[in-house]
N, C-alpha and C positions, 0 to 999 in steps of 0.2 A: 732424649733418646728413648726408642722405644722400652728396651729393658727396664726402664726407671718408670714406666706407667705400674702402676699396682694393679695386682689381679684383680676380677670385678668381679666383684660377688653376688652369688645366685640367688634369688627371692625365694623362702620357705613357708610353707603352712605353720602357722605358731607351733608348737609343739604341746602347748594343752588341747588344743583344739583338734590336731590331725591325730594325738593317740585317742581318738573317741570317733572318725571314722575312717572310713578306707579310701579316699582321693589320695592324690597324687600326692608326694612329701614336699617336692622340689616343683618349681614352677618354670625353671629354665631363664634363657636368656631374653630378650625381646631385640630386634634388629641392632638399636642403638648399642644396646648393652654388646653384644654378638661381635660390630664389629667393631666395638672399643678396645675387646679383649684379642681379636684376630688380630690390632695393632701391633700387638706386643711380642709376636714369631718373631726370633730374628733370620727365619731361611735359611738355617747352616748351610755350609757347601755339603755335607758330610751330615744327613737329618737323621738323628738318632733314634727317634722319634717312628719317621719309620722302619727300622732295622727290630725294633722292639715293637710293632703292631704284629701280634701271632698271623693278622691277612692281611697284610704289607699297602693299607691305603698310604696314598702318596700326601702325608699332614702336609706338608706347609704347600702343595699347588693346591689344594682344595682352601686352609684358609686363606692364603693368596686373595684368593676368586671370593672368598667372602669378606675379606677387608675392601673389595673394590667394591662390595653391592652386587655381585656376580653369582645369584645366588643358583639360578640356572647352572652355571659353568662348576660350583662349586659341589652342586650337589652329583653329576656328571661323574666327577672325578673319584667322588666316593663310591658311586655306583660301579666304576671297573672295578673294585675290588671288596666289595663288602653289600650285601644284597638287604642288611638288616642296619641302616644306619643309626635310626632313629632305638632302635632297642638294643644296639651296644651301645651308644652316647650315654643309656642309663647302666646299664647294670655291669658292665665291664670292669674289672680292675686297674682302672687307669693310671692309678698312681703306683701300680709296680712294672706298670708295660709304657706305655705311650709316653706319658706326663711323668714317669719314674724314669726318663732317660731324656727329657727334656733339660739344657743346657744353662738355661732361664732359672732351672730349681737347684742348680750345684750353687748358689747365694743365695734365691730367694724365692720366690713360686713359679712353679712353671708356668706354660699356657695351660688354658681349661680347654683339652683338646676336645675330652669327652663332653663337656658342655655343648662345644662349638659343634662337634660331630651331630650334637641330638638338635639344634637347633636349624642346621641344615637337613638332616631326616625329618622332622618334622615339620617343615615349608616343606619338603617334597611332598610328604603326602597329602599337604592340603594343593595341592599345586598340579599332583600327578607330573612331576618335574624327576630329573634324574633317570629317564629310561636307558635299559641298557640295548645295545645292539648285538639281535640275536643271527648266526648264520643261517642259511635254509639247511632247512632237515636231511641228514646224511645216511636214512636209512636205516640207523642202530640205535637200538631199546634199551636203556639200561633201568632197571626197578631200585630202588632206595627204601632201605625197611627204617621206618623211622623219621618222624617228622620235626622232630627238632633243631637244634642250632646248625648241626652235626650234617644233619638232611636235607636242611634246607639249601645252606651253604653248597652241597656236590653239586645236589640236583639244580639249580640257579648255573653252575659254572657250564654244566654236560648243557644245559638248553642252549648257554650263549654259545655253546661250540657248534649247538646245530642236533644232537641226539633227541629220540622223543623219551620222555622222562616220565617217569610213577612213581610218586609215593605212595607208601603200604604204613597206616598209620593204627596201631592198637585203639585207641581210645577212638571217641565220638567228634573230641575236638583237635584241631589241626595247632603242634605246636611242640607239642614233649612239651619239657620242662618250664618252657616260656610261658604255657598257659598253668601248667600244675602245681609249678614247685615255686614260683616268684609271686609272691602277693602281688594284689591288684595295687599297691599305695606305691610299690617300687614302679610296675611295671602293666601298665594299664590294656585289658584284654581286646577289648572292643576299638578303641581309640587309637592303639599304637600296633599289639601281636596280629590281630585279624589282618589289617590293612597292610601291614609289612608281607606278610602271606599271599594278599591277593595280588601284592604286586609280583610273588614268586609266579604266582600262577598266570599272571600275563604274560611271561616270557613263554607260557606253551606245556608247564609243568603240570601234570594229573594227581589227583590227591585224592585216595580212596580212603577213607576211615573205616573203624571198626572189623579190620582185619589183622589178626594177630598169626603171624608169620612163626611157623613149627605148629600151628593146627587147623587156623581156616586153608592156609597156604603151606607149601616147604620151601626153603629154598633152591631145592635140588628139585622140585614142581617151574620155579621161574625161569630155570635154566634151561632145562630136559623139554618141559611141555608148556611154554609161555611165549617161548620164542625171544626170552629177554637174554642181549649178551655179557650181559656183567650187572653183579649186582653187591652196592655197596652197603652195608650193615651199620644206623649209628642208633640204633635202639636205647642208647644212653643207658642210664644206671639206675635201676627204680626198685631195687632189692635194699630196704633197711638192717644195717644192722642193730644188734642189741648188745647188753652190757655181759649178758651171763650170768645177773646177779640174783640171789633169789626175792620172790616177788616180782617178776617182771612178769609175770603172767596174772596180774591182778587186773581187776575190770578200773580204768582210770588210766593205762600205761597201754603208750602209743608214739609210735614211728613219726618222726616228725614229715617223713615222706606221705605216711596219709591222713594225719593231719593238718597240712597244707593241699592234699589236693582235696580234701574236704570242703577247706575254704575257699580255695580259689576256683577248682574247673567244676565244682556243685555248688558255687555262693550261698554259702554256708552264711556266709557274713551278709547277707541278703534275706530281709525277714520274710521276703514273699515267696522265696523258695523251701520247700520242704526236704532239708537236705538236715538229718541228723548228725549234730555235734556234740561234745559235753565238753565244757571250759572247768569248772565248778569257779571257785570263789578265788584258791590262789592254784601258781602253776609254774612247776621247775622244768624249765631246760636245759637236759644234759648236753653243753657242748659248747664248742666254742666259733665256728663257724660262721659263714655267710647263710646257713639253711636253719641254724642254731639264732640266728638275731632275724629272719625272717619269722620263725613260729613265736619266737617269743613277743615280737613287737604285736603280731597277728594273735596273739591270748589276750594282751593288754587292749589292744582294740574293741574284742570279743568279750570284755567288761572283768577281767581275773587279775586278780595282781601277782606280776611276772615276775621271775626270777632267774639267772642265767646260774647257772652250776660248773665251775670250767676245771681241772683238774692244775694247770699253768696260773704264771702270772698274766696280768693284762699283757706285758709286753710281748706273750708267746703266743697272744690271742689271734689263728687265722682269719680273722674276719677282718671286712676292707676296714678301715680306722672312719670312714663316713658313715657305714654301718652301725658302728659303737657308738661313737660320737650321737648320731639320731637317738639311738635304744636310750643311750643316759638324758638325753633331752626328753624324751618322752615318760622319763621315769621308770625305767627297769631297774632292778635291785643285779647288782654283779656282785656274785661268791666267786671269788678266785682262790686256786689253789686251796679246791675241796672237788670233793670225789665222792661218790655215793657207792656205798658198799651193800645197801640192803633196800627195797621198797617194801613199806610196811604198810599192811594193812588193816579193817576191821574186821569184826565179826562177820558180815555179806559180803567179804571179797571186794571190798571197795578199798583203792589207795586211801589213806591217811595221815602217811608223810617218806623223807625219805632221811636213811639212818648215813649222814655221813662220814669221812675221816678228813683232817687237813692235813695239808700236804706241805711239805717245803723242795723246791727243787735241787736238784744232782747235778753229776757229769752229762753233758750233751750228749743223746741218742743215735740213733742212723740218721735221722732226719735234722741234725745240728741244733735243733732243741735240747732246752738242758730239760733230763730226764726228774719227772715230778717220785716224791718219794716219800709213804708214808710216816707223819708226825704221831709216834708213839702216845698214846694217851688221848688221844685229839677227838674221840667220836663224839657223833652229836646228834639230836635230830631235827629237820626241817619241817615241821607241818605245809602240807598243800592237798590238794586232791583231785590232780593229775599231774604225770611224768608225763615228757615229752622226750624220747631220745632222740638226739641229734645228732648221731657218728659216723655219720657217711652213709653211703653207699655201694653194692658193687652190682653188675650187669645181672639179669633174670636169665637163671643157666637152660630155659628152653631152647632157644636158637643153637647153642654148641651143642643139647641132647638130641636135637634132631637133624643135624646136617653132620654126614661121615665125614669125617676128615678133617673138619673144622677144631684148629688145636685153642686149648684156653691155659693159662697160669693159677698159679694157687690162688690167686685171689677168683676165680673165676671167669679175668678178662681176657677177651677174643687176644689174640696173640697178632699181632699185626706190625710189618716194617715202617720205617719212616714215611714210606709212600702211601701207606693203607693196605699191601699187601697182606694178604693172610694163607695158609696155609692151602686151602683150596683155590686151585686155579678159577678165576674170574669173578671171584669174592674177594671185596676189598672191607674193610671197616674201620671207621675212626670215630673220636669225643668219646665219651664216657664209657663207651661199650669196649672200650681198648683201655684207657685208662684209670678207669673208675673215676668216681664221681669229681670234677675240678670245673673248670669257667665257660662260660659261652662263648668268648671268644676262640679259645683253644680249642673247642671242639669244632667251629666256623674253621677255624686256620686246617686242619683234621680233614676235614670236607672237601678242603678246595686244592689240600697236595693229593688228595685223593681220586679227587676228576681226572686232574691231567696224569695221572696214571691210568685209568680207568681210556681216558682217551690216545695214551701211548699200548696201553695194551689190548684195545679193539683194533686200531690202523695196524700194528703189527699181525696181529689174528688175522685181519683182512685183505693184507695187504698184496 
């Protein structure tokens, strides 16, 4: 039966050898292996699988078509609904979406949908296989600020409907967060983000960099005197926060937001670029995250010996469990349930270490996490000689100071309905710029209920 084949497991870079450089961690599947594992779907009538993809690819007709060798037909299938196949196959949370609602995992392991997903994105792109079918052009503009998961995602759907499409991208490089905030070891620049991109831009899609929308542009400029008729906002989330604590303003103490895009979209970690960093020798990251186990495995790389700081136990730890799993193979040191109350530093304003307290956990908070609670007597101190804070993020409040009408929430995120609606007529926005900082998937899924709004309310407009 097929349920009784065992999961096939993925080839790794040893773990001494890849925490010392920055290639790939995971090596994927190879055909045989691919469709050993495609074996193992059993095609519910009822595929839960896809009910839980936030962009609803169709899993089991796609591995279908790749248990047959149908790699063509399989990759097709991912392409009606997901435009980045090969860079969610990596960095998605599949074991709380796709493969966490897999049938195969309520006894024993699910499919490795996310394997499968990346191993047919990637034959596509060596293959240039997977094209989608785009309509002929319907006359109508719509602009996308923002080039990420978020933006790419709209802008891919509005081309296939037939719209002529522009992204409006801050930075130099095409990407958001794919090329900034995800190390090159998870998620490879050149090899996988670029080429996913260009296949956006074959469908017909304009990509203008280096224009940062509320000052080269407005977006009441795109509307008014562009001639664009809708224009969707996923600028993501690239405001760090911090602790509040004192010493955070010491030279050594840094946002794990730009010290990742340090490393990644300035190859930092590239001796032949002249892109300044400072690792020093050891290096605490405050957090517990997916963006908290990316800088910190990225310090370890960069020659520091790392350290993760998390205020919960492991078991409260948001980061995906393949995330942790890697970091402890690589040798990260994990302080759980500790909390840093002070960053100390020396005589020149340089970190020195940081002053702890431990913690033991409480009653469950809003969030159903049980509430961490300071252990009387418990301080301590950590020598290192850089902080790294890692606690999120929320959206850059330019775009809401400069567009009337445009409403935001305490946290500062665009205020937007299930569809992308926002408060100004013909502005839509979704992923991180609504939500604050959470998954590339979610913010793909964001993008693409946002299209067909965007395309329900221009045929209405024009109708």
């Amino acid at each position: 039966m097929a349920n009784k084949i065992p999961r096939v497991p993925v080839r790794e870079q040893d773990p001494a050898i890849r925490a010392t450089n920055f290639d790939e961690v995971c090596y994927g599947y190879d055909l045989t292996e691919a469709r050993t594992e495609a074996s193992r779907c059993l095609h519910c009538r009822n595929p839960r699988c896809v009910a839980a993809c936030p962009v609803g690819v169709q899993i089991p007709d796609f591995i279908a078509r790749l248990h047959e060798g149908d790699l063509a037909g399989a990759a097709a299938v991912i392409a009606r609904d997901s435009s980045l196949p090969s860079i969610c196959g990596r960095v998605c949370p599949q074991e709380s979406q796709c493969e966490g609602s897999c049938v195969l995992g309520i006894k024993g392991e699910p499919v490795a949908i996310g394997k499968l997903e990346r191993f047919v994105g990637d034959w596509s792109l060596e293959q240039g296989s997977g094209k989608s079918v785009v309509a002929p052009r319907n006359g109508h503009r719509i602009a996308i600020i923002g080039s990420g998961p978020a933006g790419l995602a709209c802008a891919s759907d509005l081309a296939k409907m037939g719209y002529e499409v522009k992204i409006f991208e801050a930075l130099h490089k095409v990407g958001g967060v794919l090329v900034y905030g995800i190390p090159e070891f998870r998620l490879p620049k050149e090899r996988i983000v670029a080429r996913e991109v260009a296949a956006v831009e074959r469908l017909g899609v304009e990509i203008e960099t280096d224009v940062i929308v509320g000052r080269t542009v407005t977006v009441d400029s795109l509307l008014d005197e562009e001639g664009f008729d809708a224009v969707f906002i996923g600028s993501g989330a690239g405001l760090p926060r911090f602790m509040g604590i004192p010493g955070e303003n010491l030279n050594g103490v840094v946002s794990a937001n730009e010290f990742l895009t340090r490393t990644n979209l300035m190859h930092a970690y590239d001796a032949t670029y002249d892109t300044p960093i400072y690792v020093g020798q050891r290096v605490v990251v405050v957090g517990g995250g997916n963006v908290a186990m990316d800088a910190v495995r990225t310090a370890k790389r960069l020659g520091a010996e790392a350290t993760i700081v998390y205020r919960r136990s492991e078991r409260e730890l948001p980061a995906r469990a393949e995330e942790v799993h890697h970091a402890r193979e690589e040798g990260i040191v994990f302080r759980m349930l500790t909390n840093p109350v002070e960053v100390l530093g020396d005589e020149k304003g340089w970190v020195r270490g940081v002053r702890c307290v431990e913690m033991m956990l409480g009653e469950p908070d809003e969030s159903g996490r049980r509430r961490p609670v300071v252990k009387e007597g418990s301080e301590f101190e950590l020598p290192c000689d850089v902080v790294i804070m890692a606690l999120g993020t929320s959206p850059n409040p330019l775009l809401a100071a400069t567009t009337a009408g445009l409403k935001t929430d305490r946290r500062g995120c665009l205020e937007a309905d299930e569809e992308g609606r926002t408060s100004r007529e013909g502005v839509f926005a979704g992923g991180d710029a609504v939500t604050g900082a959470a998954t590339v998937i979610l913010a793909m899924g964001a993008g693409r209920r946002a299209a067909r709004a965007i395309d329900a309310y221009v045929k209405s407009k024009y109708a």
